[in-house]
Backbone bond lengths (Angstrom), bond angles and torsions (degrees), N, CA, C in turn:
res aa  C-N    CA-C-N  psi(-1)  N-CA   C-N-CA  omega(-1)  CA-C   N-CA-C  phi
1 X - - - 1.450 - - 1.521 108.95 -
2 X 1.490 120.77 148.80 1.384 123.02 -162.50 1.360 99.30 -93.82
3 X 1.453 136.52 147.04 1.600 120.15 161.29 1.398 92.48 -110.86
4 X 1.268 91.03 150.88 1.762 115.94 178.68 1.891 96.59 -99.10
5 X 1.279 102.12 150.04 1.436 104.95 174.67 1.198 118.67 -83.56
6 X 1.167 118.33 160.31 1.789 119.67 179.37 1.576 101.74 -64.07
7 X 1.680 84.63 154.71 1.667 85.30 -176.05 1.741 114.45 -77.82
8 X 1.298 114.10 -172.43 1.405 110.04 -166.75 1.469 97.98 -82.76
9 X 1.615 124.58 -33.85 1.206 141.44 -178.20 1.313 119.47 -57.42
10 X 1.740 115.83 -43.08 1.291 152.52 159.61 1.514 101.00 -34.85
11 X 1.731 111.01 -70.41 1.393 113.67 -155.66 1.811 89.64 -76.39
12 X 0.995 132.52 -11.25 1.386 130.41 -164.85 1.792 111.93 -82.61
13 X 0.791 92.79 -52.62 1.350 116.92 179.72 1.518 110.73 -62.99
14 X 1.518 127.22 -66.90 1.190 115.33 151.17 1.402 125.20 -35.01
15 X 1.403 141.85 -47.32 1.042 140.19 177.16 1.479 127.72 -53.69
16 X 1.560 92.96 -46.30 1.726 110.52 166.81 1.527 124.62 -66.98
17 X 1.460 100.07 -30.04 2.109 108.15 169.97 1.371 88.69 -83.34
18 X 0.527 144.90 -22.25 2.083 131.51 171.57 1.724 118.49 -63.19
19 X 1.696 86.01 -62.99 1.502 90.56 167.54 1.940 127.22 -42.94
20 X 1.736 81.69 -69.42 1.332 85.54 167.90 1.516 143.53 -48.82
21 X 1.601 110.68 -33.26 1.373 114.23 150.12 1.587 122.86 -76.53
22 X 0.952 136.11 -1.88 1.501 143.39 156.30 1.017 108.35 -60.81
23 X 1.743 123.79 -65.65 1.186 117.80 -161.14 1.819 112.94 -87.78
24 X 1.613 131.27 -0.75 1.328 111.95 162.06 1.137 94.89 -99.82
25 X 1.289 140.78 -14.59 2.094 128.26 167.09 1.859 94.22 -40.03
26 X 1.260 118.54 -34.80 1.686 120.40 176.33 0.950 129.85 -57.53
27 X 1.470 113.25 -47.74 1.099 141.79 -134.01 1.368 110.50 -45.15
28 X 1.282 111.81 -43.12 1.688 116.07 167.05 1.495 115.36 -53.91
29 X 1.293 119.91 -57.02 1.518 109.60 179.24 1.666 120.03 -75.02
30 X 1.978 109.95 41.15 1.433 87.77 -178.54 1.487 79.50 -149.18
31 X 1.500 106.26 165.74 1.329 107.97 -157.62 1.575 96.03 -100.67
32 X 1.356 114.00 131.40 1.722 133.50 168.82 1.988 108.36 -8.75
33 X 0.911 94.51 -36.56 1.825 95.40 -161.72 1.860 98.06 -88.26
34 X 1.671 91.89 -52.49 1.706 87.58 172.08 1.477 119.72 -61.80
35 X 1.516 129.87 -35.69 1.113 128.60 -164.70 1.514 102.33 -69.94
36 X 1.877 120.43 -34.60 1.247 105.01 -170.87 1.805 117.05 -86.79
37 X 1.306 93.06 -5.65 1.661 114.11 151.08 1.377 117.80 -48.26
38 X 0.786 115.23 -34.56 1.827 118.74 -151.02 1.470 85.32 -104.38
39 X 1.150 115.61 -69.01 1.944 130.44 179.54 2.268 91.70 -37.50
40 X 0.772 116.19 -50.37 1.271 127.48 -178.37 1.539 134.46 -52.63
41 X 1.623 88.56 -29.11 1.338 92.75 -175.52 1.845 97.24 -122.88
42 X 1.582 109.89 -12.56 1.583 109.13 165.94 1.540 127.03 -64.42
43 X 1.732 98.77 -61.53 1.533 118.05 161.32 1.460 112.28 9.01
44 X 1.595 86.56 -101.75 1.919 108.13 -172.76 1.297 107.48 -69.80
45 X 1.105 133.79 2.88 1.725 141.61 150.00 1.646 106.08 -53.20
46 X 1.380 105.68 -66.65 1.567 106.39 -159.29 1.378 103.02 -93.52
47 X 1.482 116.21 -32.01 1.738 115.95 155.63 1.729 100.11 -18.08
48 X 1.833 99.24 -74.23 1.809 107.11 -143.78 1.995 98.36 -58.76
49 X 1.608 80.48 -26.70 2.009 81.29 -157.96 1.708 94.89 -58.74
50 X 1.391 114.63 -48.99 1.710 114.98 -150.57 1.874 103.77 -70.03
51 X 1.624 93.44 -40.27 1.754 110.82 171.42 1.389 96.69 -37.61
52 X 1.867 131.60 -38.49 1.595 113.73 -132.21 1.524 91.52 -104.60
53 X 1.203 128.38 -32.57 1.277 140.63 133.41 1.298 121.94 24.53
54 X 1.433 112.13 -43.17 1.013 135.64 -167.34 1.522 102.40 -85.84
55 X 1.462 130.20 142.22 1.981 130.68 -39.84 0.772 126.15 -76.45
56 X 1.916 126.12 10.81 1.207 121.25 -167.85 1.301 92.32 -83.10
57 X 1.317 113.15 -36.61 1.713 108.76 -178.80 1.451 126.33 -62.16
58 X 1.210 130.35 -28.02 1.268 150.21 157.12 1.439 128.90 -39.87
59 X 1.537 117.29 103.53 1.912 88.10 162.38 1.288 114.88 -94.47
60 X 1.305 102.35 -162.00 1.535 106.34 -164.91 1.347 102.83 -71.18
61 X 1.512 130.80 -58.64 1.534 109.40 175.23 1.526 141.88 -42.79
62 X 1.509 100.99 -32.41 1.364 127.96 163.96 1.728 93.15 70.28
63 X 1.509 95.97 52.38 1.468 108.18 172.40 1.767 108.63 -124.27
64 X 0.988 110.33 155.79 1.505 110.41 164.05 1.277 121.60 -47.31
65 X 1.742 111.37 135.49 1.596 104.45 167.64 1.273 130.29 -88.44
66 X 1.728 98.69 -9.93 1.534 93.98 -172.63 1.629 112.68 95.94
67 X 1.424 117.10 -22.68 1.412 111.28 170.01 0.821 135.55 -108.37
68 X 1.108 134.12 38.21 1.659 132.21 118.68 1.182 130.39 -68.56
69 X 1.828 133.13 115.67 1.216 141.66 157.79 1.292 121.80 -9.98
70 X 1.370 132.74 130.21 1.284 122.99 128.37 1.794 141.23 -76.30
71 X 1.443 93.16 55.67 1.431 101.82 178.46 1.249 134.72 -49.68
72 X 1.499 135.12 -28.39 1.064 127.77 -150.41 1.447 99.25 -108.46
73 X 1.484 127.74 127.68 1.556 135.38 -169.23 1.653 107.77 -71.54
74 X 1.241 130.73 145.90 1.165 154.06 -152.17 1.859 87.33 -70.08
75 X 1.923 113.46 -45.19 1.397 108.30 -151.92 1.526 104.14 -70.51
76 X 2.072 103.73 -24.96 1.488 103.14 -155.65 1.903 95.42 -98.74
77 X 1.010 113.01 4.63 1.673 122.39 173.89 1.494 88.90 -74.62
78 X 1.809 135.52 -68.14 1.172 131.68 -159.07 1.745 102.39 -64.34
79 X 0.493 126.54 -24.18 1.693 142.59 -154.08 1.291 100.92 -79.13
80 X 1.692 115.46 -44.25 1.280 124.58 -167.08 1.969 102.30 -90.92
81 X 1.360 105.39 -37.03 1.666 103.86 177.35 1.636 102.64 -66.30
82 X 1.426 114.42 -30.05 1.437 114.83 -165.84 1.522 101.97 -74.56
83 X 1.286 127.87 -34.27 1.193 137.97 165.67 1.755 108.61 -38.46
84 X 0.841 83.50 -92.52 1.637 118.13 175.61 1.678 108.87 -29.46
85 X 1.172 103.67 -45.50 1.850 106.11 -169.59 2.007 85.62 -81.57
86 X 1.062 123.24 -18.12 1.487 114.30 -164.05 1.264 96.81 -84.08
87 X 1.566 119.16 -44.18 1.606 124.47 155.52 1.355 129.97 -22.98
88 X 1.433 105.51 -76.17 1.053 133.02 -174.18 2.547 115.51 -54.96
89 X 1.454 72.78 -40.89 1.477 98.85 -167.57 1.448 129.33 34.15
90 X 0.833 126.20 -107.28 1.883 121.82 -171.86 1.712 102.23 -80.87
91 X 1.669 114.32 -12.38 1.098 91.73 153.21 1.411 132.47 -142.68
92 X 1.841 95.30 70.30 1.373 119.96 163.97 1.668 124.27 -79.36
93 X 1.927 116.50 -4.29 1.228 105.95 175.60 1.581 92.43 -121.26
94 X 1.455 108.37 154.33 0.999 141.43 -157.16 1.614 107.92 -134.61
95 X 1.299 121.05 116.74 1.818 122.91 155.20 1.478 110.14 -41.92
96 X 1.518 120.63 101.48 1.826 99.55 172.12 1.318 112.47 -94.47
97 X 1.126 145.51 110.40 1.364 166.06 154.00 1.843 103.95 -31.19
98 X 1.028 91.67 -55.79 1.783 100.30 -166.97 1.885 103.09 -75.57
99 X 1.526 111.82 -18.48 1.370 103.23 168.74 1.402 122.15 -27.66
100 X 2.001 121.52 142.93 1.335 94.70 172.42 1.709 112.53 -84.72
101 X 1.436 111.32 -1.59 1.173 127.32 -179.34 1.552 118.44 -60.34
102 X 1.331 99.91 -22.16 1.559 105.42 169.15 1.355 135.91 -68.62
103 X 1.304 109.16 -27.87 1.584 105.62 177.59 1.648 106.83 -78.61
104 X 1.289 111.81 -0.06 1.887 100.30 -171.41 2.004 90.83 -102.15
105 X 1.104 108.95 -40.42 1.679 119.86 -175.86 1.524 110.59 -78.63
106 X 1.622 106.17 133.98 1.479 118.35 176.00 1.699 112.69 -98.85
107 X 1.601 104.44 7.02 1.526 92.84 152.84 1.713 124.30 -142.85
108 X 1.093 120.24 176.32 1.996 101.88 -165.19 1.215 83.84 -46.43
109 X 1.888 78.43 166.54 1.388 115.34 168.30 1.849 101.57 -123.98
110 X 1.542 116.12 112.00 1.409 123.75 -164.01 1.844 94.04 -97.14
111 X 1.991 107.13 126.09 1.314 116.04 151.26 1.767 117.28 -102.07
112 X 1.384 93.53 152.14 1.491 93.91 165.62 1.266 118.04 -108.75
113 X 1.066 108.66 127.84 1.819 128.15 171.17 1.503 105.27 -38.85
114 X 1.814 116.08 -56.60 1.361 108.25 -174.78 1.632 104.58 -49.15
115 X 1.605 132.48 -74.19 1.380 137.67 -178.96 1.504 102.49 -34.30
116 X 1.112 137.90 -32.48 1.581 120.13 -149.18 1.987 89.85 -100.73
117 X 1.434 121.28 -26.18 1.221 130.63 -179.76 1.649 95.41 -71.07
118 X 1.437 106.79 -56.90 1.831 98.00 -177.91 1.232 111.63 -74.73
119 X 1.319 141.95 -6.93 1.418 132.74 169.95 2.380 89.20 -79.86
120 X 1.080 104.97 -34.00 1.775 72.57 -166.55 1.199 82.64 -85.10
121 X 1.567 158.21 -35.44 1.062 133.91 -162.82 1.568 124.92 -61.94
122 X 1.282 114.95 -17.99 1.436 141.85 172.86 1.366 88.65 -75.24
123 X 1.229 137.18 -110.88 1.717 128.32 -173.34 1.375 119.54 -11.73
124 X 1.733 99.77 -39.93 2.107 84.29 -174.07 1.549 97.39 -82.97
125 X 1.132 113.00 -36.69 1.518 106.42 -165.57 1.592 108.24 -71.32
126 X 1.466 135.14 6.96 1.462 129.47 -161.75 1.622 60.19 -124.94
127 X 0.946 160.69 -120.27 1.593 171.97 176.13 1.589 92.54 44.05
128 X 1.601 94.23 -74.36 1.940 110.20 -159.73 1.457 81.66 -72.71
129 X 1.725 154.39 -20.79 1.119 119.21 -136.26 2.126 76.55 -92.48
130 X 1.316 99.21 -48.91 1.782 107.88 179.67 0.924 120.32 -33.58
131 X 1.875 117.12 -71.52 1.203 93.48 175.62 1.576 140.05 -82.01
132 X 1.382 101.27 2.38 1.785 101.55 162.28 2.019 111.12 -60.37
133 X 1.004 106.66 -24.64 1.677 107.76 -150.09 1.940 81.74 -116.85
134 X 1.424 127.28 11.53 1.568 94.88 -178.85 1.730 97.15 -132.88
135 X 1.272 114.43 155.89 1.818 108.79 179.54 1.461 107.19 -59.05
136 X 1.362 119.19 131.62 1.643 131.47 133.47 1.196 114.23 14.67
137 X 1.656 129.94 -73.99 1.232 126.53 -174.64 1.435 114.70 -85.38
138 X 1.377 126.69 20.38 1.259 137.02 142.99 1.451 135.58 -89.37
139 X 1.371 114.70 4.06 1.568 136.01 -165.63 2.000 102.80 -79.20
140 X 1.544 99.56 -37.98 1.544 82.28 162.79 1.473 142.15 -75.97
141 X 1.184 94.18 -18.42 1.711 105.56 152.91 1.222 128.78 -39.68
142 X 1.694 98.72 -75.13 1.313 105.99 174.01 1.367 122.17 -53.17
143 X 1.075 124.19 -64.30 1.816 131.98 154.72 1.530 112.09 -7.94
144 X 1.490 110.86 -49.45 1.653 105.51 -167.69 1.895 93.92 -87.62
145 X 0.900 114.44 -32.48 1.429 121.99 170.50 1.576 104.59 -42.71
146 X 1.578 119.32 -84.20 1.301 130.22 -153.23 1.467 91.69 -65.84
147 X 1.564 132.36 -34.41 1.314 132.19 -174.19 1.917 114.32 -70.46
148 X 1.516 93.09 -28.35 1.853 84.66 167.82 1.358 99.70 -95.73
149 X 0.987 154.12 6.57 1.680 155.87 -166.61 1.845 86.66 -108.55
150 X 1.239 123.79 -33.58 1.599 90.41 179.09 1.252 106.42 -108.59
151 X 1.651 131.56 -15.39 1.435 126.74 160.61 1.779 106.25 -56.97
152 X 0.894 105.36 -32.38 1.813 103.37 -179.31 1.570 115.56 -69.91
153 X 1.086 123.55 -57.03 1.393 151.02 -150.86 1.594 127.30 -137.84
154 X 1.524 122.01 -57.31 1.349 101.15 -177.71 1.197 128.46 -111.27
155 X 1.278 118.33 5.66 1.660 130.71 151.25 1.193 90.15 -24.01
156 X 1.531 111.11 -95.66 1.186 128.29 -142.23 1.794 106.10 -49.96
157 X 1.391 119.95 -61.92 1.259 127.24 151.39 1.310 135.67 10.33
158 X 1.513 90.39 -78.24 1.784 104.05 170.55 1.799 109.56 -86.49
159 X 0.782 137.25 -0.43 1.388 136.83 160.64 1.577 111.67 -90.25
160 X 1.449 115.97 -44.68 1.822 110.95 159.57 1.558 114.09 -55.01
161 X 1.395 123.51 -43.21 1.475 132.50 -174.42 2.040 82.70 -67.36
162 X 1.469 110.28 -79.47 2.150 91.46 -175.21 1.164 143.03 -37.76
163 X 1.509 94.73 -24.63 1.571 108.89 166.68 1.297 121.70 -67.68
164 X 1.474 131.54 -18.27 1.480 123.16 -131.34 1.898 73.61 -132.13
165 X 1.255 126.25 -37.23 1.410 144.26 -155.59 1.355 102.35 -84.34
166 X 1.493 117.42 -30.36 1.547 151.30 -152.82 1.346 83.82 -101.37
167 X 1.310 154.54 -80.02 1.259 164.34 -172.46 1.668 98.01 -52.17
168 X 1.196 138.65 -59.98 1.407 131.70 170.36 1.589 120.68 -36.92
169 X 1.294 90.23 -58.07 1.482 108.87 -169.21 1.823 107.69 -54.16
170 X 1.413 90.74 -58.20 1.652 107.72 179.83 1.988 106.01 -40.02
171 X 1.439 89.18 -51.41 1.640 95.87 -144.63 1.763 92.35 -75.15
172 X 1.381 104.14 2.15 1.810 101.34 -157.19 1.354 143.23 36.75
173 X 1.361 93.11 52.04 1.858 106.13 -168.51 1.537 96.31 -64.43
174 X 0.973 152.05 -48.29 1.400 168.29 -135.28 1.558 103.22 -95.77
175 X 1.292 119.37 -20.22 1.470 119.97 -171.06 1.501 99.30 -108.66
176 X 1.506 112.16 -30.66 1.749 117.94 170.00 1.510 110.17 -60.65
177 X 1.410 138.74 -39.12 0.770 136.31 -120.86 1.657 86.95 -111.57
């Protein structure tokens, strides 16, 4: 049987959930303004890659396959938001507007940047942990997997987390402080 190589999008994307889990595994040793630097210029990186995904990544149901891992342990998920919110600090909560919780509630509905960073850091890191640990000719699996996992869920996620990170950065709270 012939194997086809991973796609270029494939190797990209893995590369970028690596990065991105590299650099909040840091997050403590880097200073608030650089970190939302880094988040800034990763973001719409792995946004464009997972977006491009699209139909090779897709099957026909355009349902989950089920193959992607749940690698990452419940203690070192808190560990990493706890990080992150210590980062972030008094202004780790955010008014979310785009909540769907908002149209039923008559007052905000507040996200935190730290949670919305450890919810994608959990996806890239179960992503890179799979396909490091699964054969080659299983990579389209995973692909159609991580590709309905961010049409479902973390699109939106990590673009609410750039927005909110995007507004910090801009306003330079971190350089006042």
């Amino acid at each position: 049987m012939e194997q086809s190589a991973p796609k270029t999008g494939a190797v990209a994307l893995v590369a970028l959930c690596h990065e991105y889990c590299s650099a909040v595994e840091s997050c403590a040793e880097t200073e608030p303004t650089d970190f939302c630097r880094s988040m800034l210029r990763l973001l719409p990186r792995i946004y464009i890659t997972a977006f491009d995904l699209l139909p090779d990544g897709e099957n026909e149901e355009g349902e989950s396959t089920g193959a992607q891992y749940a690698a990452l342990e419940e203690d070192e998920y808190f560990a990493i938001k706890d990080k992150l919110a210590a980062l972030f600090g008094e202004h780790d909560t955010y008014l979310d507007t785009f909540s769907e919780d908002m149209k039923y509630s008559e007052t905000p509905i507040a996200s935190s940047i730290a949670e919305q960073l450890a919810d994608l850091y959990q996806t890239a890191y179960d992503f890179v942990y799979t396909v490091r640990e699964s054969a080659s000719d299983f990579l389209p699996e995973i692909l159609s997997d991580v590709k309905f996992r961010f049409n479902a869920y973390w699109s939106e996620t990590l673009c609410n987390a750039q927005r909110a990170i995007n507004s910090l950065y801009q306003k330079e709270v971190f350089t006042e402080e």
